[in-house]
C-alpha angles and dihedrals in degrees: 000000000000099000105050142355087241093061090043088054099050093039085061102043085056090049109055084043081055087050100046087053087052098046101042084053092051095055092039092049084048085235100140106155078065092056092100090047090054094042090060093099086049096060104043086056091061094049089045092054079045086061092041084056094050093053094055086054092075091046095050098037094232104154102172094054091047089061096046094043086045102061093042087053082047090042089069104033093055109021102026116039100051082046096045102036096060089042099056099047087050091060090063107050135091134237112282134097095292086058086051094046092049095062077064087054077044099059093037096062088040087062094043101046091048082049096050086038095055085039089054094052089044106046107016113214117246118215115204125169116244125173110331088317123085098232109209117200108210101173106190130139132251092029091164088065093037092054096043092058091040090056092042088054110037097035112012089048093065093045077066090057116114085209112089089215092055107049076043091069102044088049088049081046107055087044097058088047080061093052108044079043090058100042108019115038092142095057100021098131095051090041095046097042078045087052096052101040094067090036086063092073080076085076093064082062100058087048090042084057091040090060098039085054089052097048109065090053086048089050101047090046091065096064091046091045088050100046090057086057090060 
């Protein structure tokens, strides 16, 4: 997290338990186009231990591996998640004009990401701790229309969503980028990415009532299978 190695890393302990629920749903329910939904707190575990790494960097004075743990937190703040997020709510959904107008959110997060990524390898971020907030400079041009296309991509892509969870999560999304933009400016990449992280357990939700949907027909099929036997 952005204020200690201890909440990163605990962040990032609830998380990967959070992932191993959805994606275990989501192979149980056969649902596997929804396997990279449902891998997204996953994901974001692994980038918070990433940050608890990085803080234990300026305790231990280890430069090198600051620099290296640095750029792979920035890898999915700025390249994966504008890419994967689209994507995976794409995959989910079924044939109509939102699944048409996601392969736009698509694009857009495509051309983000290739520019950040280029942005990353050109002008390296630098992590450095101030206050109780790791500050990352990520020093790149035209950052309205970055943004712009990071937000399309990352939280306009799931209110298109058909599936309640799912918009539920990009709502809960765009207000906690408010809200890390008001208050924490300084700090606004490591509080944000903080922010979602712990707003992806909400996909466990969507997958938890998915289940609970599948099982009665399951159930009730049994009695009627059965019956036939005798």
């Amino acid at each position: 997290m952005c204020f200690s190695a201890t909440a990163s890393f605990s962040a990032g302990a609830f998380l990967l338990g959070v992932g191993t629920l959805t994606v275990r749903t989501a192979l149980d329910t056969g649902q596997r186009r929804d396997l990279p939904f449902a891998a997204i707190p996953m994901l974001f575990a692994i980038q918070q231990l990433i940050e608890g790494v990085i803080w234990l960097t300026f305790t231990e004075d280890a430069p090198r591996l600051n620099a290296v743990m640095t750029q792979v937190y920035s890898f999915f703040s700025h390249v994966l998640w504008p890419i994967y997020i689209p994507v995976a709510v794409l995959l989910m959904e079924p044939r109509g004009w939102r699944h048409r107008a996601l392969n736009a959110f698509v694009a857009a997060g495509a051309t983000v990401g290739a520019y950040l990524m280029y942005a990353l390898v050109a002008f390296p971020v630098v992590s450095k701790p101030t206050g109780q907030h790791i500050e990352y400079d990520s020093p790149h041009f035209f950052a309205v229309v970055t943004m712009t296309l990071y937000l399309l991509s990352t939280v306009i892509s799931p209110l298109l969503s058909t599936h309640r969870m799912v918009q539920v999560f990009g709502a809960l999304a765009l207000l906690s980028f408010g809200a890390a933009y008001a208050f924490y400016a300084t700090w606004f990449i490591s509080v944000w990415c903080f922010f979602a992280a712990l707003l992806s357990a909400v996909v466990c939700l969507h997958f938890w009532g998915y289940g609970r949907e599948r099982r009665p027909s399951n159930e009730n099929s049994l009695p009627a299978h059965r019956s036939r036997e005798r």
